[in-house]
C-alpha positions in Angstrom: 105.4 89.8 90.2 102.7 92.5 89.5 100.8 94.9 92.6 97.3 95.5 92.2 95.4 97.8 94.3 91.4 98.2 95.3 90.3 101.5 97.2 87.6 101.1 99.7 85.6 104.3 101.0 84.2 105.0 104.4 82.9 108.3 105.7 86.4 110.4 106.2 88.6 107.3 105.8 89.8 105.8 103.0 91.8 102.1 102.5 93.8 101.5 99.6 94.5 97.5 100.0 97.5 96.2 97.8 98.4 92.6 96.7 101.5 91.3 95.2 104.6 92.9 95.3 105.8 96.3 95.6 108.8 96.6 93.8 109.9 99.6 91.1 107.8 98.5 88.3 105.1 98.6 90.8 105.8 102.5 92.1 104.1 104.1 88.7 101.1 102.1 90.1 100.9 102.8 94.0 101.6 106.4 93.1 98.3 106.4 90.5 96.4 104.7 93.7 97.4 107.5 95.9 96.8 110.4 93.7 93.2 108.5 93.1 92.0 108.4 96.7 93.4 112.2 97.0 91.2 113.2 94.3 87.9 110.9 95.5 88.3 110.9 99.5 88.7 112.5 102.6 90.8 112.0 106.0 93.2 109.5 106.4 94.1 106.9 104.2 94.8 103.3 105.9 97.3 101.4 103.9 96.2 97.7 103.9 99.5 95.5 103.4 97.9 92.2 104.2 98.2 90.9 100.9 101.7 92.6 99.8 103.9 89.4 99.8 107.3 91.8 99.5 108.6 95.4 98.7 111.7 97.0 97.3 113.5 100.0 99.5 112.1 101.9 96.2 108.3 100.2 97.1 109.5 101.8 101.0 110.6 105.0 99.6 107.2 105.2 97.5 105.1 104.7 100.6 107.4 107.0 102.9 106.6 109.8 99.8 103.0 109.1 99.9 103.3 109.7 103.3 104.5 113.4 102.4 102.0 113.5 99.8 98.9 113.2 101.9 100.3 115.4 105.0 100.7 118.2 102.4 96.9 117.6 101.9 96.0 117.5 105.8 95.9 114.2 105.6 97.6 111.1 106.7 98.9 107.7 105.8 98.4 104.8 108.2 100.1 102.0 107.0 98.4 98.5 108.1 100.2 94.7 108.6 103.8 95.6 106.9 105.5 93.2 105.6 108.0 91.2 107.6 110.7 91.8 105.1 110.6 95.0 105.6 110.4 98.2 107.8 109.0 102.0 106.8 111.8 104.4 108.3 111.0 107.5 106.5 114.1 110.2 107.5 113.2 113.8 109.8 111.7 114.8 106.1 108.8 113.0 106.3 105.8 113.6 108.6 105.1 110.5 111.3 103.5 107.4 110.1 101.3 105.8 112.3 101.6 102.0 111.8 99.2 99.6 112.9 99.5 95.5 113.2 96.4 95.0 110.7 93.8 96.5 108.8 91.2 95.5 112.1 93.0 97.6 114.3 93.3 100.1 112.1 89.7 100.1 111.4 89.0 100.3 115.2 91.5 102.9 115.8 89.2 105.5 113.2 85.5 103.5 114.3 84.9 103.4 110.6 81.9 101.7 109.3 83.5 98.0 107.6 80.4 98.4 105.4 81.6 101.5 103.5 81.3 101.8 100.2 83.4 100.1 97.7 85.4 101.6 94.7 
């Protein structure tokens, strides 16, 4: 099973929304979305996993990294509706994830603008 990705843009926010499963053939992938919205957005970066059906400890370890990725740019990853197979428990390396139930919430939590503009 393939992960595809979409990027969404909102004033200081971004939402990277993945689909499918996030497994190591997937990592090369995730990590190309990440290094996209770093180059093209600022503020956090909401996670959507609404439509991840399943991820490998090496999908876990690629979100925990992105994670460190984004706090070494002053920003941060909120991960959104993880998947029940799963939980993130990066180790004392990693800066805190906020995690939030779904994308709603987390869309609420930073009063973005649903109508932002699309990547």
């Amino acid at each position: 099973m393939t992960m595809e990705w979409h990027c969404t843009v909102h004033p200081d926010l971004g939402v990277i929304s993945l689909a499918g499963h996030l497994g190591p053939e997937a990592v090369a992938r995730f990590t190309g979305a990440i290094g996209w919205v770093l180059a093209r957005g600022t503020g956090p970066v909401i996670l959507d996993l609404t439509e991840l059906r399943g991820w490998s400890v090496g999908g876990q370890m690629a979100v925990a990294r992105a994670a460190r990725q984004l706090a070494q740019e002053g920003r941060r990853l909120e991960p959104a509706a993880i998947p029940a197979d799963g939980s993130l428990v990066p180790d004392g390396t990693h800066p805190p994830i906020p995690v939030h139930c779904d994308l709603t919430s987390a869309l609420t939590a930073h009063r973005a603008m649903v109508g932002g503009q699309r990547q």
